[in-house]
C-alpha positions as CSV (number, residue, x, y, z in Angstrom):
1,X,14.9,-10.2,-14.5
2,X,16.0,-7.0,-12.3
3,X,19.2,-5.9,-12.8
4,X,20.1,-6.6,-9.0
5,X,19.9,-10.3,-9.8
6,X,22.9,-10.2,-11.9
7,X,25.7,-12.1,-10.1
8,X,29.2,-11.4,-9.2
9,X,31.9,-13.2,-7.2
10,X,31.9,-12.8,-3.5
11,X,35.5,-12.2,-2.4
12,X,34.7,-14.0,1.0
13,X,34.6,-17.4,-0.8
14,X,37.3,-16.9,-3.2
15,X,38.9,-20.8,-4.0
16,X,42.1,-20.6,-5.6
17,X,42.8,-24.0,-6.8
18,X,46.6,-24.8,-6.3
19,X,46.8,-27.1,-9.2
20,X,44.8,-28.5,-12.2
21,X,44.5,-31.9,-12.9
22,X,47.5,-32.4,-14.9
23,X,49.4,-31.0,-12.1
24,X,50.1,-27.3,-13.7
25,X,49.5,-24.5,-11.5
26,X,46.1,-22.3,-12.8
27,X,46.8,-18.9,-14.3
28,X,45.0,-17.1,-12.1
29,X,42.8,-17.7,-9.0
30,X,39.3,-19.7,-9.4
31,X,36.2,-18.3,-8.2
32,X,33.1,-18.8,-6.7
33,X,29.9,-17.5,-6.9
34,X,27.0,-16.9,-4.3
35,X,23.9,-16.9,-6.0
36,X,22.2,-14.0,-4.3
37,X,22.2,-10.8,-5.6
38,X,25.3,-8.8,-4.8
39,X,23.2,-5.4,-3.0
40,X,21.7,-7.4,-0.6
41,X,24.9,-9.4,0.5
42,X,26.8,-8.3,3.4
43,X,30.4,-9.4,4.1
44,X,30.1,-8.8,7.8
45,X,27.3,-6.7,9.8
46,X,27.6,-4.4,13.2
47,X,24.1,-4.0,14.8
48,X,23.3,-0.1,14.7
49,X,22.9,0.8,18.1
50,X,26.6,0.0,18.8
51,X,27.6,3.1,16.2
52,X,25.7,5.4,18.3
53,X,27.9,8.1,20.4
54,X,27.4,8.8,23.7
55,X,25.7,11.9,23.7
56,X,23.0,10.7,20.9
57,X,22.6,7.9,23.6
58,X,21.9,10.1,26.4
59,X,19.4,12.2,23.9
60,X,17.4,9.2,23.4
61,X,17.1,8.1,27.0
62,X,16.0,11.7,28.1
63,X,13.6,11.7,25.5
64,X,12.1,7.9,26.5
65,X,11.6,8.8,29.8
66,X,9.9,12.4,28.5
67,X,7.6,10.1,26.3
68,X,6.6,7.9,29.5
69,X,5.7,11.3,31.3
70,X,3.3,12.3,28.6
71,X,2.8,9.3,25.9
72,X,2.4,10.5,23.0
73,X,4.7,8.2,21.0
74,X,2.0,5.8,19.6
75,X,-1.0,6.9,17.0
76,X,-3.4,6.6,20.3
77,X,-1.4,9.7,21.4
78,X,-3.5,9.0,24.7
79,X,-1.1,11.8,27.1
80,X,-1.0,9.8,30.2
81,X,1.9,10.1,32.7
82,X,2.6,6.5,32.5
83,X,4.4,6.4,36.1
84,X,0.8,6.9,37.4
85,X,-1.3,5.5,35.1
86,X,-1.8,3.8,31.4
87,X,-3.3,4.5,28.6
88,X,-5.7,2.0,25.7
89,X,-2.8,-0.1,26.0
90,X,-3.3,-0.8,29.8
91,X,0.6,-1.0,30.5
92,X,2.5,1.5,32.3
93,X,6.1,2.2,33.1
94,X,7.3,-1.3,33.0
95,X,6.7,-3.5,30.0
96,X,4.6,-6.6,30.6
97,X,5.9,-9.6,29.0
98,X,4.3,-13.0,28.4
99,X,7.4,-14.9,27.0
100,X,10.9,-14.4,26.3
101,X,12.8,-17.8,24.4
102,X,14.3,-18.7,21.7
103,X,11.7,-19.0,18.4
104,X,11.7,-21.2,15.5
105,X,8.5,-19.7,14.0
106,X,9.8,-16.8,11.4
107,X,10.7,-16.9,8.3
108,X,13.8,-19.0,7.6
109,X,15.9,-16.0,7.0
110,X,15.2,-14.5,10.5
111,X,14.8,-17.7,12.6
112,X,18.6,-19.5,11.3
113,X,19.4,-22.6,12.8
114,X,19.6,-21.4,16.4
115,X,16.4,-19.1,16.4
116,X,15.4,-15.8,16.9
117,X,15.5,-14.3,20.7
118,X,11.7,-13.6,20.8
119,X,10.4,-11.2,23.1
120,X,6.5,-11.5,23.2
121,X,5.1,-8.0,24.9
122,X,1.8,-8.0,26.4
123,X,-1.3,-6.2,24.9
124,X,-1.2,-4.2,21.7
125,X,-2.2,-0.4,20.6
126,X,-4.5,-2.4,17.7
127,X,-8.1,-4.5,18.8
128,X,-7.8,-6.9,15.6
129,X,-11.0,-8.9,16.1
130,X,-9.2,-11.3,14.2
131,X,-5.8,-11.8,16.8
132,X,-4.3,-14.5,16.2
133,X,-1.8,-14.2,18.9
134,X,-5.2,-12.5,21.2
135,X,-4.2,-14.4,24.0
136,X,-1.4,-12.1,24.3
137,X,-2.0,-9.1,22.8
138,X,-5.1,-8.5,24.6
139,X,-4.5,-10.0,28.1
140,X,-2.3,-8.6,30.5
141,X,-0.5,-11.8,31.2
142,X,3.5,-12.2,32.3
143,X,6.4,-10.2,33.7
144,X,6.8,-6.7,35.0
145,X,10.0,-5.7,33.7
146,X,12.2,-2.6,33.8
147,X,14.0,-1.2,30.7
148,X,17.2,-2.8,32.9
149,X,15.8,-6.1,33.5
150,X,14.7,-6.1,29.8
151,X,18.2,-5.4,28.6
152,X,19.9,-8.2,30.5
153,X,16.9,-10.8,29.1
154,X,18.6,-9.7,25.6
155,X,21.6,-11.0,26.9
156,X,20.7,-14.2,28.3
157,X,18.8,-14.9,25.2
158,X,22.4,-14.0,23.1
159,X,24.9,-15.6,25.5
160,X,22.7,-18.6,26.6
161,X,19.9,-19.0,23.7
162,X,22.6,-18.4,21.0
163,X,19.7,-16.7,18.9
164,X,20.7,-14.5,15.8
165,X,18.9,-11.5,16.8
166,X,16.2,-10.3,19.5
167,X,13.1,-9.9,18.3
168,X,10.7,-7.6,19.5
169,X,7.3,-8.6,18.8
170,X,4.1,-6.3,19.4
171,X,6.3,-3.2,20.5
172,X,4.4,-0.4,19.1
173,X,3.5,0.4,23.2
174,X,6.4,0.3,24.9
175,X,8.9,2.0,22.7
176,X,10.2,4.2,25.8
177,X,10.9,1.3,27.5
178,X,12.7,-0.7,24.4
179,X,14.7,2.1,23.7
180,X,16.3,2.4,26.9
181,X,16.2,-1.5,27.4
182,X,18.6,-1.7,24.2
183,X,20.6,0.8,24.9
184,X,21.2,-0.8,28.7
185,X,22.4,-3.6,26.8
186,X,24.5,-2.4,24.6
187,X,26.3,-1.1,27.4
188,X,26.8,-4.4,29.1
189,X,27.8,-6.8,26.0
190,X,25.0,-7.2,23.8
191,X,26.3,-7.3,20.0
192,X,23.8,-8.7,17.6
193,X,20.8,-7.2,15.6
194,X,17.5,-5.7,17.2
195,X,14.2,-7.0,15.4
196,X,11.7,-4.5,15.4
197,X,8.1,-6.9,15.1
198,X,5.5,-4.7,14.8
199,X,1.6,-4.0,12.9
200,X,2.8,-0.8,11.5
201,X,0.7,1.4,13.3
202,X,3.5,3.4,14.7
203,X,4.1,7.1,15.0
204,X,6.7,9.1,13.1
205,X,7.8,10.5,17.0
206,X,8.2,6.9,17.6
207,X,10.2,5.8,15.0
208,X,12.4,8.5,15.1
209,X,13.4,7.8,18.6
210,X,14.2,4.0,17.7
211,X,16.6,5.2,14.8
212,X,20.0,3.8,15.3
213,X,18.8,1.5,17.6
214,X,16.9,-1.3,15.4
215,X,18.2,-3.2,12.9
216,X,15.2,-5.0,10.8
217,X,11.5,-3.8,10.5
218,X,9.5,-6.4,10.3
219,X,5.6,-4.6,9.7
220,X,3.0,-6.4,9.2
221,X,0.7,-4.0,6.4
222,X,-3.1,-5.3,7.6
223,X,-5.5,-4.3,5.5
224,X,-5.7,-1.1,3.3
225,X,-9.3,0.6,3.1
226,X,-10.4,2.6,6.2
227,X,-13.8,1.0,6.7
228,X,-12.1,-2.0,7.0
229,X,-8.9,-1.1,9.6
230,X,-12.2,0.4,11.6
231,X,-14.5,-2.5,11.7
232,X,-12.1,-5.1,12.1
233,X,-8.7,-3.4,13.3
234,X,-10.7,-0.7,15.8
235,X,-8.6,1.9,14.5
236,X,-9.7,4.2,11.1
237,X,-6.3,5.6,10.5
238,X,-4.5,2.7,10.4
239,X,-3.7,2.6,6.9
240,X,-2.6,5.7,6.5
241,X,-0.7,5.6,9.7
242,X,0.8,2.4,8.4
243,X,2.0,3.7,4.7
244,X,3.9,6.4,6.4
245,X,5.5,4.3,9.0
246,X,6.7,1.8,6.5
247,X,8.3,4.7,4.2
248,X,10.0,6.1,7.2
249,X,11.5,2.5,8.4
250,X,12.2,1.7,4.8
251,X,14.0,5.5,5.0
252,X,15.9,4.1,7.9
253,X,17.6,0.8,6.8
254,X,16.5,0.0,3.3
255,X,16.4,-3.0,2.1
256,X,17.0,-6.1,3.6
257,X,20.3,-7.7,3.7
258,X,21.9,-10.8,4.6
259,X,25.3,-12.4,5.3
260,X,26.8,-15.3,3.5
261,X,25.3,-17.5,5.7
262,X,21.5,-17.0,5.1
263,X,20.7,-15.3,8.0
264,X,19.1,-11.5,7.9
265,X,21.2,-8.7,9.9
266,X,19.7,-5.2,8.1
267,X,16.8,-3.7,6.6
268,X,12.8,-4.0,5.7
269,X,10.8,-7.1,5.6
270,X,7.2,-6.7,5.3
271,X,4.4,-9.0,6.1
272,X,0.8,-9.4,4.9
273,X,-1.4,-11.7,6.2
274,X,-4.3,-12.6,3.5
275,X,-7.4,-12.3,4.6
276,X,-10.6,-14.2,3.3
277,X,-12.7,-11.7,1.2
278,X,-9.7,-8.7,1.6
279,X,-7.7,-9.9,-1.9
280,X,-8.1,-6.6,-3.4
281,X,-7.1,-4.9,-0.6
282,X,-3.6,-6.8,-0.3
283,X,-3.3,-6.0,-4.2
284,X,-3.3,-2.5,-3.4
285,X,-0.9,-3.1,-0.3
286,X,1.3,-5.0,-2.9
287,X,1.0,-2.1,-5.0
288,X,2.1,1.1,-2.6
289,X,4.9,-1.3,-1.6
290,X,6.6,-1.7,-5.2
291,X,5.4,2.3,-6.1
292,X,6.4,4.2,-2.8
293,X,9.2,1.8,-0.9
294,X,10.9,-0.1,-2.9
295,X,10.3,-3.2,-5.6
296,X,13.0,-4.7,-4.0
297,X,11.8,-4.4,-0.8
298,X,11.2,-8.5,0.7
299,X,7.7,-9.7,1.1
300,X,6.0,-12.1,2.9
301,X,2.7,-12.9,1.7
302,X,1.7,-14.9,4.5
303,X,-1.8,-17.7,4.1
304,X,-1.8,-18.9,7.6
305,X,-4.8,-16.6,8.3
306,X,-7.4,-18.7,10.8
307,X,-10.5,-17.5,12.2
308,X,-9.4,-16.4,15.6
309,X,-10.3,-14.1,19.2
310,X,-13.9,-12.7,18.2
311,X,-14.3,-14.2,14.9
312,X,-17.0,-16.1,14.8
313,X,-18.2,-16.2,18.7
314,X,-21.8,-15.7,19.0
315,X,-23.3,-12.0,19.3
316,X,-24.5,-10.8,22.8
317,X,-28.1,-10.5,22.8
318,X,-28.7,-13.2,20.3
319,X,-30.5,-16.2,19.9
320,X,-26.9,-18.3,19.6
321,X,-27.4,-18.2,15.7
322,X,-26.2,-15.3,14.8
323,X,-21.9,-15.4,14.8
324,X,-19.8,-11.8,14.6
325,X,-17.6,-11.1,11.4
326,X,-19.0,-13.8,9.7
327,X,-17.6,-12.6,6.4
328,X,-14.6,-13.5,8.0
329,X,-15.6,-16.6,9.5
330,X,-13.6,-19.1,7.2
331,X,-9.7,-20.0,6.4
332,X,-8.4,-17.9,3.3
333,X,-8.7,-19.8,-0.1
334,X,-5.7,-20.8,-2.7
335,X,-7.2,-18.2,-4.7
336,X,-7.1,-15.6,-2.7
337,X,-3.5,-15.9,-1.8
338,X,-2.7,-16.5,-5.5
339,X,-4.8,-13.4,-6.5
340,X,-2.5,-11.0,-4.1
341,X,0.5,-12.7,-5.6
342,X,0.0,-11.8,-8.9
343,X,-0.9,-8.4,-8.1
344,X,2.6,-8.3,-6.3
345,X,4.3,-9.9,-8.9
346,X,2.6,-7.3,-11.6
347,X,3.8,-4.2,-9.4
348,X,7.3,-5.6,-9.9
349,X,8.1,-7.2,-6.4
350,X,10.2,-10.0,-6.9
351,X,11.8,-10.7,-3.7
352,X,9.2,-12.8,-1.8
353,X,9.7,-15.2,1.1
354,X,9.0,-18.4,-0.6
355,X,10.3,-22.2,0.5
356,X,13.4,-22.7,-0.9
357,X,14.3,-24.9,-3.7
358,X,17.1,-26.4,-2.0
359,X,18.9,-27.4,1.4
360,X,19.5,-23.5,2.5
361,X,17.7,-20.9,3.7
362,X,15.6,-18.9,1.5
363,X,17.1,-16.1,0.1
């Protein structure tokens, strides 16, 4: 068992009992334990972007609107004045957004009881052929937004959604825009954390300009051989654009962190979708993870993989036999899943986002 798991009293539930039994007054106050370990549990929590000065605000909006005159901020580093035109990602000065609402489809720790102020942007810097939100991230569907009218959506999800957080999912694009979306709502009244829901393939440039600004990195580490992030991802350097990224978020706020009621408000949660066939290359994820982050770093080994967007639709040119990424043409097997498990489990991660064995949340 890792030393963090040893317990100790948390002050903020301190019971003294007033009198025993027998009616004698106790010696000295009774106390209650949390059963979480103590580094990871947070007494009260201030989202990051409300510590940020004035001039290291204004910094970070002139360089966001810089970015969207040249972008250079994501791994595409496509150079496009962005006011004028776009780039792979087919979205230009305002963020396109398909759905903004409350979500009760994270994990436990992020969703709560109220849910998690989900902002779903439009398209994606990645071409998984495996998508399994493709109907977003590679359509150009929903709302035009401003950085302004972006920031007061944050609100009405916090004021009228009652959400713990705002969650920014698929954001790796429109960084500029988040940046100075967040920061226009700090200034008019929002006050809870900033989810940062991404694939990982960000830039260093990019994560620098959202420091002090988001709260919890949520990456989702893909797959971990270059062949494979070029076939099926239609990027070859994701996985090395993805190990640095999650070092440099992990750099940023650590691990992650809750409050006595269950709910996350700090630090790095990273996902990993199994894939059919791709065991060994989670293994190795797994491993980097407990070797060059953290072993206490939280992990989500996630089985819900489905053959999805191009998967299994038939070739062009064919006789209608012949499907594409067949390998990958089947849900992921107990096995697998086990398999990248006990490869994480034998690096010495041990903070995993499993169903809890009781009433609460899983911590």
């Amino acid at each position: 068992m890792p030393p963090q798991q040893l317990i100790r009293p948390f002050h903020g539930l301190r019971q003294t009992a007033t009198r025993y039994l027998t009616g004698h007054r106790p010696a000295a106050a009774q106390t209650r334990a949390l059963h979480l370990a103590p580094p990871f549990l947070l007494e009260d929590y201030t989202p990051r972007y409300m510590n940020i000065s004035s001039r290291d605000a204004a910094m970070k909006r002139s360089a966001a609107y810089a970015h969207l005159r040249n972008c250079n901020l994501c791994p595409r580093l496509c150079g496009v004045n962005r006011y004028e035109t776009t780039g792979m990602c087919l979205i230009g000065e305002k963020a396109k957004v398909n759905v903004i609402a409350p979500h009760f489809g994270e994990e436990p720790c992020v969703q709560g009881h109220h849910g998690s102020g989900s902002v779903f942007f439009s398209m994606c810097n990645l071409r998984c052929v495996f998508c399994q939100n493709h109907d977003i991230a590679h359509q150009r569907n929903g709302m035009d937004l401003t950085p302004e009218e972006l920031g007061d959506w944050f609100i009405k999800l916090q004021e009228v959604g009652n959400v713990h957080n705002i969650n920014l999912i698929t954001p790796e694009h429109v960084v500029p825009q988040v940046a100075l979306s967040i920061l226009h709502a700090r200034d008019n009244g929002l006050r809870i954390p900033i989810i940062y829901n991404t694939s990982a393939y960000d830039s260093l440039a990019s994560l620098e300009l959202l420091d002090g600004l988001v709260d919890i990195y949520l990456p989702d580490f893909k797959v971990w051989e270059t062949t494979t992030s070029k076939r099926l991802l239609k990027a070859d350097d994701y996985a090395a654009t993805a190990r640095e990224s999650i070092k440099a978020m992990h750099a940023q706020v650590g691990d992650l962190c809750f409050t006595g009621d269950g709910i996350a408000k700090s630090g790095l949660l990273v996902r990993h979708l199994v894939m059919p066939g791709f065991e060994a290359e989670g293994a190795e994820i797994m491993r980097f993870l407990a070797s060059e982050v953290s072993r206490d770093c939280f992990v989500n080994i996630m089985e819900q993989y489905r053959p999805d967007a191009y998967v299994g639709r038939t070739k062009r040119g064919s006789s209608g036999d012949e499907k594409r990424y067949p390998d990958i043409n089947r849900a992921v097997s107990t096995q697998e899943i086990s398999a990248v498990r006990k490869a994480a489990e034998q690096a010495g991660l041990w903070r995993f986002c499993d169903p809890p064995k009781h009433d609460g949340f899983n911590l």
